[in-house]
C-alpha positions as a printed NumPy array, in Angstrom:
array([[  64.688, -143.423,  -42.996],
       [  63.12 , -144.295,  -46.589],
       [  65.169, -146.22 ,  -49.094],
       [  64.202, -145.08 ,  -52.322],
       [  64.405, -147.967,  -55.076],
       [  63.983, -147.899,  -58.758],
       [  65.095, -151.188,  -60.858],
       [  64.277, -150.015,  -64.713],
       [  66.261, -147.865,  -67.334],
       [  69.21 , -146.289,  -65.259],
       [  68.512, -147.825,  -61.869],
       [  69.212, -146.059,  -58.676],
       [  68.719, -146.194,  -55.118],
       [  68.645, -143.154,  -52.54 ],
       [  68.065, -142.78 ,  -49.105],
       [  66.223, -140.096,  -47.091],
       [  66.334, -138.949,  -43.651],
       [  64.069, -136.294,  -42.399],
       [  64.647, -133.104,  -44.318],
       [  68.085, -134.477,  -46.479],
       [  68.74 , -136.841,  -49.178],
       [  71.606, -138.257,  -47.595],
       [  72.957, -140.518,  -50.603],
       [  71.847, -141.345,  -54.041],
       [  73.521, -143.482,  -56.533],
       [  72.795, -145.183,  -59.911],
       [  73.812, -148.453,  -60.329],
       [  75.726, -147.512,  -63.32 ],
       [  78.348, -146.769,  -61.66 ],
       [  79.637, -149.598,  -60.378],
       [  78.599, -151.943,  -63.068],
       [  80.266, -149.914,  -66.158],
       [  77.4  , -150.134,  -68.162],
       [  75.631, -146.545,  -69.23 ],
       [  71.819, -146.927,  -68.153],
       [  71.859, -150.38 ,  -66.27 ],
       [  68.755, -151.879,  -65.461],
       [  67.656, -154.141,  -62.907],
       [  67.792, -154.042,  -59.494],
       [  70.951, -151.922,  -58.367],
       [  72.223, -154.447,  -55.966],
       [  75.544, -152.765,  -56.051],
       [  74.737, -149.307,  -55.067],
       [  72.379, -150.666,  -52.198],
       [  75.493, -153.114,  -50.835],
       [  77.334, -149.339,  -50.766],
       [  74.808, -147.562,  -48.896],
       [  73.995, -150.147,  -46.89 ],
       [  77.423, -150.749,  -46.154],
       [  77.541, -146.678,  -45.105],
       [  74.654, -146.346,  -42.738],
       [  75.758, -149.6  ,  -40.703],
       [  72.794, -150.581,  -37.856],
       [  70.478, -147.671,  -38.649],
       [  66.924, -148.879,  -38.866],
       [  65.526, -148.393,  -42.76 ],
       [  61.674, -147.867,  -42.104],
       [  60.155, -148.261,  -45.815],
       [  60.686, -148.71 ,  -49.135],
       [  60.044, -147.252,  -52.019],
       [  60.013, -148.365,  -55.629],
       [  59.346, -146.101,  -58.291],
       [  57.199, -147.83 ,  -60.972],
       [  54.444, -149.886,  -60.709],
       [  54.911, -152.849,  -63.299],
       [  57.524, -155.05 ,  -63.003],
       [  57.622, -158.394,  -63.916],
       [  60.095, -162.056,  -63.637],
       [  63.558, -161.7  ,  -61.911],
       [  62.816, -157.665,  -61.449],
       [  59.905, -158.257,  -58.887],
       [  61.765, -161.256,  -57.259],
       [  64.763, -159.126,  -56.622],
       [  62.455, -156.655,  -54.889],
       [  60.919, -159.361,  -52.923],
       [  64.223, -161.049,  -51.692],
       [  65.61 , -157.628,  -50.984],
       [  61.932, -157.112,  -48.769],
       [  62.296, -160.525,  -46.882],
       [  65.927, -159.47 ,  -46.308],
       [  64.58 , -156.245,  -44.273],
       [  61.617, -156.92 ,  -43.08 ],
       [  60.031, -153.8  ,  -43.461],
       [  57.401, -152.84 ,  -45.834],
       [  56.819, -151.64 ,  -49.665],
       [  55.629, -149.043,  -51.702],
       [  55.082, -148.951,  -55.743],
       [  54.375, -145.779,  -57.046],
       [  53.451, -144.546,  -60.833],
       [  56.859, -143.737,  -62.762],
       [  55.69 , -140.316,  -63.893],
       [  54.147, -139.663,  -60.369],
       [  57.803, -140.383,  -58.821],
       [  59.182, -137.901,  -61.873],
       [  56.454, -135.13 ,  -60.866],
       [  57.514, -135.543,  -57.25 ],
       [  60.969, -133.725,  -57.249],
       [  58.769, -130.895,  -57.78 ],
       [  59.364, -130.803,  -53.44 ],
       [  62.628, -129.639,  -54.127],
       [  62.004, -126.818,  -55.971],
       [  60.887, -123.474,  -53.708],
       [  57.486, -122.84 ,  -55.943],
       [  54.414, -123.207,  -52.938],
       [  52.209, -123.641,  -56.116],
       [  53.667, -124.444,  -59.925],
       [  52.762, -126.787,  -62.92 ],
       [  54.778, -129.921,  -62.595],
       [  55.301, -131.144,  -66.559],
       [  56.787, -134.821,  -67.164],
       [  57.983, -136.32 ,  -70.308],
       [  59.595, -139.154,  -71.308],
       [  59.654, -141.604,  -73.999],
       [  57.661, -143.587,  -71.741],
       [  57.03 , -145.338,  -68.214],
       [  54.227, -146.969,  -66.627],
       [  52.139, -146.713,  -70.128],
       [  52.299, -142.993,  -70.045],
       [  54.57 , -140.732,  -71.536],
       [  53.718, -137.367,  -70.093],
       [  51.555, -135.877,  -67.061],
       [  50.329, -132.334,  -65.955],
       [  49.669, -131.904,  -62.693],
       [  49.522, -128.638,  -59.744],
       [  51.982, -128.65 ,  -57.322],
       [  51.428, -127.251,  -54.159],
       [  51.856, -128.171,  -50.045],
       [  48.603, -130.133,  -50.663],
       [  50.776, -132.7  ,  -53.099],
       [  50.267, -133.691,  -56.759],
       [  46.788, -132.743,  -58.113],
       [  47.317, -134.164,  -62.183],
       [  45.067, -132.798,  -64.396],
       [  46.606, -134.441,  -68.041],
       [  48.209, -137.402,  -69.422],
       [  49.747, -138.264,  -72.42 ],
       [  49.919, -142.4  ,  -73.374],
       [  52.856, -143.84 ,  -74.606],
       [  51.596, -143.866,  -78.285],
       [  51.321, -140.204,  -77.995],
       [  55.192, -139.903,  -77.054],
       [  56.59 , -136.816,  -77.749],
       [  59.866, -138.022,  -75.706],
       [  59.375, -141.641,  -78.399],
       [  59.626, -138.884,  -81.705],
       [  62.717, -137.514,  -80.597],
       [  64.01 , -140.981,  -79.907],
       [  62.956, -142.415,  -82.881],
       [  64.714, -139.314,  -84.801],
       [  68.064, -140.078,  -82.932],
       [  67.915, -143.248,  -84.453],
       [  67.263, -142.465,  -88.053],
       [  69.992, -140.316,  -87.775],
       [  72.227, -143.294,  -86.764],
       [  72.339, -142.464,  -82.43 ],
       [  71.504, -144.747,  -80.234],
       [  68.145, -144.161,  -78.789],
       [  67.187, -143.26 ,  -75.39 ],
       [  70.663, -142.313,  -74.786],
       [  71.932, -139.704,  -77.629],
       [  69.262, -137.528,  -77.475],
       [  72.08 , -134.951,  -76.585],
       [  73.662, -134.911,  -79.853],
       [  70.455, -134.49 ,  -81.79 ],
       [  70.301, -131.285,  -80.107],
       [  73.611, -130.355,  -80.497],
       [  73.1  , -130.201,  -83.873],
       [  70.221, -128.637,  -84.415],
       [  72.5  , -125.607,  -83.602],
       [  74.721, -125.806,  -86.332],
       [  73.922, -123.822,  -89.196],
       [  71.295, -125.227,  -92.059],
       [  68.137, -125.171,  -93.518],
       [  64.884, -126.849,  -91.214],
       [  64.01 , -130.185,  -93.593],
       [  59.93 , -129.562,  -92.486],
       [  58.697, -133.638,  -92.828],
       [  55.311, -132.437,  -91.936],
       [  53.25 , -132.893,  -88.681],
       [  54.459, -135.772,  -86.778],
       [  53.428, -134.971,  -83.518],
       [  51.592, -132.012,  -82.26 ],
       [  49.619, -131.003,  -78.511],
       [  46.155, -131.203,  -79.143],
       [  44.459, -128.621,  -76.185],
       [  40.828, -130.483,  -76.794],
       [  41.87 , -133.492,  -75.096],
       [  45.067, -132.022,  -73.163],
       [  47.474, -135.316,  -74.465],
       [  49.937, -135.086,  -77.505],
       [  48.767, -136.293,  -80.532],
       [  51.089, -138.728,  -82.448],
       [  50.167, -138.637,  -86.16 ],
       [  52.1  , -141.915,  -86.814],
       [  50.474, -144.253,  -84.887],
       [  53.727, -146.417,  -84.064],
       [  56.444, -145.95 ,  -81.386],
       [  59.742, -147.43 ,  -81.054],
       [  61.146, -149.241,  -83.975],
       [  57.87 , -149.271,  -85.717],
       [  58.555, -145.398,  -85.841],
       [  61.732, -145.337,  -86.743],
       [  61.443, -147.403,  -89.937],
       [  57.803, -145.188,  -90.754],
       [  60.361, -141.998,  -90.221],
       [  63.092, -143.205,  -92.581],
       [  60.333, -143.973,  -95.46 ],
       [  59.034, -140.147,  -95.072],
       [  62.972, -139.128,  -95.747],
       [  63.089, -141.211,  -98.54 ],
       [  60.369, -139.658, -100.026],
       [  62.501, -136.288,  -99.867],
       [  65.428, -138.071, -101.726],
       [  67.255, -139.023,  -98.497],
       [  69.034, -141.983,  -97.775],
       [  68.625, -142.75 ,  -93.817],
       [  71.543, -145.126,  -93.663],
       [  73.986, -142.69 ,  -95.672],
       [  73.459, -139.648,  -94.035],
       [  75.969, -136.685,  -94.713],
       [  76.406, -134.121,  -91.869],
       [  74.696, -130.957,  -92.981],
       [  71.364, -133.452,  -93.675],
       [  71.721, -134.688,  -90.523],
       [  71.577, -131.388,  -89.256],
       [  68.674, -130.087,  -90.895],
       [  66.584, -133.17 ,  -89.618],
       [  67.958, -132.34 ,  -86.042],
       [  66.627, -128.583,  -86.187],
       [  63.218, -130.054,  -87.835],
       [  62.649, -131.909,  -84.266],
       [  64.341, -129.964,  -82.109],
       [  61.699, -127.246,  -83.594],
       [  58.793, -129.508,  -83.097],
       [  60.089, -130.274,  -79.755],
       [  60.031, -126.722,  -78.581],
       [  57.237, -125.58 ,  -79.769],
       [  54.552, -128.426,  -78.893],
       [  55.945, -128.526,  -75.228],
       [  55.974, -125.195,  -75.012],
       [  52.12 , -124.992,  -77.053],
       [  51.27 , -127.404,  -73.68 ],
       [  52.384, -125.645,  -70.967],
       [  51.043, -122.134,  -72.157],
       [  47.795, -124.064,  -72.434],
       [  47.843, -125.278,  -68.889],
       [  49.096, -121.785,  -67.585],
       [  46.755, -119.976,  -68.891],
       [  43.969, -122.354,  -67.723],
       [  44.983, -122.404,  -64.103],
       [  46.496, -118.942,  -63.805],
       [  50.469, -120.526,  -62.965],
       [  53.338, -118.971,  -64.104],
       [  55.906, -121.304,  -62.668],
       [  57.157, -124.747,  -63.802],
       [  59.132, -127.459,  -63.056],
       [  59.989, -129.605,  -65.597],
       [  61.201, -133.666,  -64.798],
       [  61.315, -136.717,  -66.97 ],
       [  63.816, -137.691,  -69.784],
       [  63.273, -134.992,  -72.122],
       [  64.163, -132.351,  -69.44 ],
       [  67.788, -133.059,  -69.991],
       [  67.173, -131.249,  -73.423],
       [  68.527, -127.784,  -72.092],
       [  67.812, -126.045,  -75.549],
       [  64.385, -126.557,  -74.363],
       [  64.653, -126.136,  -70.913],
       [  65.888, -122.425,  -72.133],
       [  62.718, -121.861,  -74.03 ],
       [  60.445, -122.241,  -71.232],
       [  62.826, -120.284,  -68.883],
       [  62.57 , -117.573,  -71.649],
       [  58.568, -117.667,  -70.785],
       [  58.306, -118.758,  -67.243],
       [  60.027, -119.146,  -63.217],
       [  60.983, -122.987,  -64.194],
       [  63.214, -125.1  ,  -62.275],
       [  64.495, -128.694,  -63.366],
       [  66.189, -130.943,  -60.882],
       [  68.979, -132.368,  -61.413],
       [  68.077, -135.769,  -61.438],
       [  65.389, -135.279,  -64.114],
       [  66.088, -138.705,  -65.915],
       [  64.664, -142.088,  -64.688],
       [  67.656, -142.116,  -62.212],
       [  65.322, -139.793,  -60.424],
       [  62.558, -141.9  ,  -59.809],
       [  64.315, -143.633,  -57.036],
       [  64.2  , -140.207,  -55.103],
       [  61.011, -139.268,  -56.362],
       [  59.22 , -142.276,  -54.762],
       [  60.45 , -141.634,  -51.112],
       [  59.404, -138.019,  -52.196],
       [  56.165, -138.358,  -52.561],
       [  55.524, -140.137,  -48.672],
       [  56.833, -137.343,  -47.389],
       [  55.407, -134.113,  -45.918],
       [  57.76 , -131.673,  -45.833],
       [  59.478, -130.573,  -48.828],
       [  63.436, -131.759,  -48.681],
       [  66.22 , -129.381,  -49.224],
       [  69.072, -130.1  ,  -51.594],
       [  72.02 , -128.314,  -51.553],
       [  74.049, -130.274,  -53.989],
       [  73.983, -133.359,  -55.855],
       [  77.427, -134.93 ,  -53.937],
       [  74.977, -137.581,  -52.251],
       [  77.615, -141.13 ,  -53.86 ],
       [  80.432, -143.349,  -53.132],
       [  83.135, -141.236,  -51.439],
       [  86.419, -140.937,  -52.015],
       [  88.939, -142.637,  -49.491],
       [  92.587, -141.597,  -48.816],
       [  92.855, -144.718,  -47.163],
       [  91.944, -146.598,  -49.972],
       [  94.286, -144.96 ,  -52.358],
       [  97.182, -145.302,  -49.601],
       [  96.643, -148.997,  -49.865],
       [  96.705, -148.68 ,  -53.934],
       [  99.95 , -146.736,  -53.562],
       [ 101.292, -149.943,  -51.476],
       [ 100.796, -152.074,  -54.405],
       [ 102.69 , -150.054,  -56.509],
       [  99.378, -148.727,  -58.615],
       [ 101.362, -145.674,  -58.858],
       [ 104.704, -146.755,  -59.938],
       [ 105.218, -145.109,  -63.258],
       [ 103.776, -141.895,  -61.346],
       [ 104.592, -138.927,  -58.972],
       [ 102.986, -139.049,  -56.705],
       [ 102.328, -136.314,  -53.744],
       [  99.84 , -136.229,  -50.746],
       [  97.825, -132.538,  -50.162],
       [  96.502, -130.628,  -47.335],
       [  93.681, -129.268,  -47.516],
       [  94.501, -126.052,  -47.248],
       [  97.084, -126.179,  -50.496],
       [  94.678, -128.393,  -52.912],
       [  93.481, -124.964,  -54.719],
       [  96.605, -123.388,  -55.243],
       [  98.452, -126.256,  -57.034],
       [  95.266, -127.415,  -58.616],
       [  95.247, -123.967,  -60.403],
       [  99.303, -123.791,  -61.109],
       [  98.645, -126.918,  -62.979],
       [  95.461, -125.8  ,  -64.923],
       [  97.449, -122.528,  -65.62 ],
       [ 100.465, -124.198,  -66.984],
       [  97.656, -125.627,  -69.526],
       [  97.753, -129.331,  -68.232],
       [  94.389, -131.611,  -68.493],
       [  93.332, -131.798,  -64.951],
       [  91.467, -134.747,  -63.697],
       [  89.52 , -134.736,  -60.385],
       [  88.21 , -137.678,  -58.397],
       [  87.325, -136.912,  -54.875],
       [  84.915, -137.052,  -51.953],
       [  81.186, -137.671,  -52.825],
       [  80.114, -138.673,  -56.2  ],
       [  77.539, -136.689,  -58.096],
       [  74.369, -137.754,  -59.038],
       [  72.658, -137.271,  -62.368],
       [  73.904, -136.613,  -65.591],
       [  76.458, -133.59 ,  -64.572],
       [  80.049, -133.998,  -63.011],
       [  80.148, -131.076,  -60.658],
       [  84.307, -130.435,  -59.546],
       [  84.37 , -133.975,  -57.657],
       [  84.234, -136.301,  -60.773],
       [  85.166, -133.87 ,  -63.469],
       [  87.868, -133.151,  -66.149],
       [  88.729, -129.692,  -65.916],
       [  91.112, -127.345,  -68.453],
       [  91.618, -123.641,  -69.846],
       [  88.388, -123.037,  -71.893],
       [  90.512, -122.553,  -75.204],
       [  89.963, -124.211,  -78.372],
       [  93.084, -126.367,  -78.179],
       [  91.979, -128.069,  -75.   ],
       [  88.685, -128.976,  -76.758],
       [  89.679, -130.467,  -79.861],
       [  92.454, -132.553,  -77.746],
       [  89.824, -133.576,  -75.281],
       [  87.476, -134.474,  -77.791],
       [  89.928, -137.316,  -79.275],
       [  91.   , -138.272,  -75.87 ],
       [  87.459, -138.642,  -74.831],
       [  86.361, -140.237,  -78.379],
       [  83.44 , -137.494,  -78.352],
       [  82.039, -136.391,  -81.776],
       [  83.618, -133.288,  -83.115],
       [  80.044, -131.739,  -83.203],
       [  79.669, -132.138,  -79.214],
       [  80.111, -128.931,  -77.229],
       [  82.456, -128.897,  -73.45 ],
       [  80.82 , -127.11 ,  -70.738],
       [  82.015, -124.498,  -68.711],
       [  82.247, -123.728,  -64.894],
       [  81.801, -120.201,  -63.653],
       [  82.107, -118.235,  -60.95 ],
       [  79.197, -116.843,  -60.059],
       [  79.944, -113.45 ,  -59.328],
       [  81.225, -113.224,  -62.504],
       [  78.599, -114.859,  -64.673],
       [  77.3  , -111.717,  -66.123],
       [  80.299, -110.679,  -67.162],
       [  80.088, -113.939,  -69.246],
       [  76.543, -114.782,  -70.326],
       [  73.405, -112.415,  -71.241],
       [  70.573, -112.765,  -69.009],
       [  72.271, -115.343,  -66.713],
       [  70.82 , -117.602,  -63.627],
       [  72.096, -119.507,  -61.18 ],
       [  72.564, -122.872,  -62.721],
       [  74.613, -125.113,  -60.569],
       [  73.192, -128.319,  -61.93 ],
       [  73.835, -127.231,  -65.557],
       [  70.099, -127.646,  -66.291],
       [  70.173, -124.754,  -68.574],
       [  71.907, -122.924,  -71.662],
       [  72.477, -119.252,  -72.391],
       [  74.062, -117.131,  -74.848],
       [  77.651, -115.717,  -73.929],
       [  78.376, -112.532,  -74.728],
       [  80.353, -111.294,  -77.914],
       [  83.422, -109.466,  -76.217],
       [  84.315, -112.648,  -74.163],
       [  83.947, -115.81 ,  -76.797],
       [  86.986, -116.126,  -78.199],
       [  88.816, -116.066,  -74.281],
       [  86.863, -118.584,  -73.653],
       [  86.188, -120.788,  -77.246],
       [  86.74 , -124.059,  -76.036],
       [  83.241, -123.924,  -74.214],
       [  81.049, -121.965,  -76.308],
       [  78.785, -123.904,  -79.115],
       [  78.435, -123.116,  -82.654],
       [  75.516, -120.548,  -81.789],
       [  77.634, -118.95 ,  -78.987],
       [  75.428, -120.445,  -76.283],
       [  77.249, -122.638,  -73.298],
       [  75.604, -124.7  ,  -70.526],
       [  77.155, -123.694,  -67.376],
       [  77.592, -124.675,  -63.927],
       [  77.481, -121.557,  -62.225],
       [  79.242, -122.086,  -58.995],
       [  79.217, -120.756,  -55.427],
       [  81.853, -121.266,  -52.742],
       [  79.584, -122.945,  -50.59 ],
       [  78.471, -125.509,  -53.572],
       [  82.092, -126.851,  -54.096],
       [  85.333, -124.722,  -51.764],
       [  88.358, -126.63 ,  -53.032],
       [  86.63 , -126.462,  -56.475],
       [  85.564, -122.667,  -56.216],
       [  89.178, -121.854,  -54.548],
       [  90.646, -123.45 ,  -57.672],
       [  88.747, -121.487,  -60.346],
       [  88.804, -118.51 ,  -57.801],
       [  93.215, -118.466,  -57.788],
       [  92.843, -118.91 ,  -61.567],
       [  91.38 , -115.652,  -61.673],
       [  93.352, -113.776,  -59.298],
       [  96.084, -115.164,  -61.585],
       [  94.695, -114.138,  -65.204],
       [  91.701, -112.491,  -64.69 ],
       [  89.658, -115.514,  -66.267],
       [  87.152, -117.03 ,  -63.729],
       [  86.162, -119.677,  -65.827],
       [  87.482, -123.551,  -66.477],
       [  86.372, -126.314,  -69.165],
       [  84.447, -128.971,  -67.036],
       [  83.401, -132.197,  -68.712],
       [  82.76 , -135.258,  -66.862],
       [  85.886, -137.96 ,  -66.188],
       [  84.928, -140.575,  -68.201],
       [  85.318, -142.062,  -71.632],
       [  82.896, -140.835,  -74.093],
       [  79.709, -143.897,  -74.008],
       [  80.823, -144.842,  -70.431],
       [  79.593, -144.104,  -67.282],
       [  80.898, -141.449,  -65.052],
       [  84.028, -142.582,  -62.552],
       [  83.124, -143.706,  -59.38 ],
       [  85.908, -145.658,  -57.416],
       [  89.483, -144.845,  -57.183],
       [  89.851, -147.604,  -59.316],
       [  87.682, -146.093,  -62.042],
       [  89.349, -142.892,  -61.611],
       [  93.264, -144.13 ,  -62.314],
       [  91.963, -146.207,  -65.297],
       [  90.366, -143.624,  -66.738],
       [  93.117, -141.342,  -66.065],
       [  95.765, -143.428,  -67.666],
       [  93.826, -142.52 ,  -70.989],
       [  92.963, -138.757,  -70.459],
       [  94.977, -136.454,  -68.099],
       [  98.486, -135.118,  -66.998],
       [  97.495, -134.686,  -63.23 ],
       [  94.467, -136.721,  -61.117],
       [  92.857, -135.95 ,  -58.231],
       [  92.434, -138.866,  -56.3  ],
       [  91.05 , -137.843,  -52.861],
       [  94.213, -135.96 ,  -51.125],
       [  96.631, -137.107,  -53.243],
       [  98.152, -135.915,  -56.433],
       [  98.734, -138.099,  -58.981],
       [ 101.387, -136.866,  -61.868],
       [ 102.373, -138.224,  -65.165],
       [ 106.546, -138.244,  -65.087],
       [ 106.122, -137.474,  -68.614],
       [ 104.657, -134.494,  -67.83 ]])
């Protein structure tokens, strides 16, 4: 078995066993604290913890340079085991999730804002392993410009990339600043015409908008906007100018796509427009823990889902219910075999459902065991969004079944991860408003019974109710914190947001309700 380790920006750990990536967790979620760094002592205690006496074999780390109380947490947890080490490059643990992807030969594209002193590789995938044929330093950091644009417009970088792109959908004019950044085929990098990263870029970006009149630090919304659809336009088309570059070179029509900037599904629907692409699902640095035991290993791995966290225990919740967590609550225990059917009687009588049960996800996406789940109506959004504290601007996300999907979205995929957006069709967005974005695209998880039963046999007596095979999923958590792991993250959460939770077998009610 390989323990996969990775200690920077969103630390995780993950654990591999032959063919199967038996758990993976950032640390996260235990600690509270979106994107934790350092090593995730907490989320190896848990799997630790799971696995009992089985022998660990190796680790693996994924990044090379570490310094201080970083390397001498890696060291203890070494002399602890006994067993040996491996470092590997950040973007070479990003390129390796390529293995779960069924291309036998594709262009593996990572970008970031930066890792290892690189910001983006090319390389050819292929049973032989990684051949990389391009990088990209971290001065020439295409995922840095979008950063540094996130924080002009008042985000926090390296975390609300997401609502840059949001609203570069809304409607406005493109504010064209020039050429900032741009793919230069000659020497296969990006080319960053500032010169800067980080802050230094930030404060050279806000002197270019004062030059057209505009005041970074009193932004109104529809500038904001046309900023955001500046960069999300020079996002598209320089990653885009790159990969048809490289495909055309080596003949490869197929790409996966890892790294930060792969959560930006705007993107990601660009390059599906043009090419077989698949992203995994773990595409941010939370990856890298994965990606390092990936790259040891032969075979490619299989991944059916992304349920690979802490789990879930009745037991644990029965012992909650004995110290009277539950006292201003009903509260009822489920079988199995009736979870679906009241699940959907409550979503049907329009109540905020929230579910916290078995296996966490991993990644960015809840997936129906840590998600908040509604009708898809416009009501429901606009009340999550002030129970959640989300910006107005922010889309929900559907779930759909997938048999349905094209009766939903133009030119769909399969999409369980919810790596990717599409445009929903005209005769079906205002049944389902509360999930479609100002330019009637959605991301959805399309979903198959044997990704998710109990969740599938919910949205599936839904339909057989009201013809409407489709929910509101958004992840249970408070807008700017992590998603829920424990059962007692789950009823603290739920006392904000929610009439009904979840919590493994049991149902918890609000009398109010």
């Amino acid at each position: 078995m390989i323990l996969g380790i990775h200690d920077g920006h969103n630390s995780s750990v993950s654990l591999i066993s032959d063919r199967c990536i038996e758990y993976a967790i950032s640390e996260e979620r235990f600690t509270r604290k979106k994107n934790q760094r350092g090593f995730p002592s907490n989320a190896v205690g848990y799997i630790l913890g799971e696995i009992g006496d089985r022998d660990i074999d190796l680790i693996t780390v994924g990044g090379m340079f570490r310094r201080g109380g970083r390397l001498r947490a890696i060291k203890e947890f070494q002399k602890r085991l006994d067993i040996p080490i491996l470092y590997f490059h950040h973007h070479l643990c990003h390129a390796a999730l390529y293995k779960l992807s069924d291309f036998k030969e594709c262009l593996v594209v990572t970008i970031d804002g930066g890792g290892d002193s690189l910001s983006a590789t090319v390389s050819i995938g292929s049973k032989k392993g990684l051949e990389i044929i391009a990088q990209s330093d971290i001065i020439d950091s295409l995922g840095d410009f979008y950063a540094s644009i996130t924080e002009v417009l008042g985000f926090k970088p390296m975390e609300d990339e997401g609502k840059v792109m949001c609203l570069s959908s809304y409607p406005g004019e493109e504010l064209d600043i020039g050429v900032i950044i741009d793919y230069e085929s000659r020497i296969k990098s990006f080319k960053n015409y500032l010169g800067v990263v980080g802050y230094e870029a930030t404060k050279v970006l806000s002197r270019i908008l004062k030059n057209y009149n505009i005041d970074p630090a009193n932004m109104d919304f529809r500038t904001k906007v046309n900023v955001a659809k500046y960069a999300q336009r020079v996002l598209e088309d320089v990653v885009l100018k790159m990969i048809r570059d490289f495909s055309e070179e080596t003949g490869i029509d197929k790409v996966v796509f890892s790294g930060g900037v792969a959560q930006n599904v705007k993107l990601n629907r660009r390059i599906g427009e043009m090419y077989d692409v698949y992203i995994p699902p773990f595409m941010g640095d939370e990856g890298l823990s994965i990606g390092s035991s990936l790259l040891i290993k032969k075979d490619r791995v299989d991944l059916e889902d992304t349920y690979l966290g802490y789990n879930i225990s009745d037991g644990r919740v029965e012992e909650l219910i004995e110290k009277r967590y539950f006292k201003d609550y009903r509260v009822t225990y489920l079988e199995e075999r009736e979870i679906s059917e009241i699940l959907g009687n409550l979503i049907l009588k329009n109540k905020i459902l929230c579910i916290c049960r078995e296996k966490m996800e991993f990644g960015p996406r809840a997936l129906g065991n840590r998600s908040i789940v509604a009708l898809p109506t416009r009501e429901n959004r606009e009340k999550l969004s002030r129970l959640l504290k989300r910006d107005s601007f922010m889309p929900f996300a559907p779930t759909i079944l997938y048999e349905h999907v094209k009766d939903y979205l133009i030119d769909p995929k399969y999409s369980p991860f919810m790596t990717m957006v599409f445009e929903v069709r005209e005769k079906v967005r205002e049944r389902i408003e509360g999930v479609v974005h100002v330019d009637n695209t959605t991301r959805p998880q399309t979903l198959k019974r044997g990704f998710n039963k109990v969740y599938y046999d919910t949205i599936k007596y839904i339909y057989e109710c009201i013809d409407l095979p489709v929910v509101l999923n958004t992840s249970f958590n408070i807008h700017g914190e992590p998603i829920v792991c424990t059962e007692l993250d789950g009823i603290r959460t739920f006392r904000i947001v929610g009439d009904a939770l979840l919590l493994g077998n049991w149902l918890i009610e609000k009398k109010s309700n």
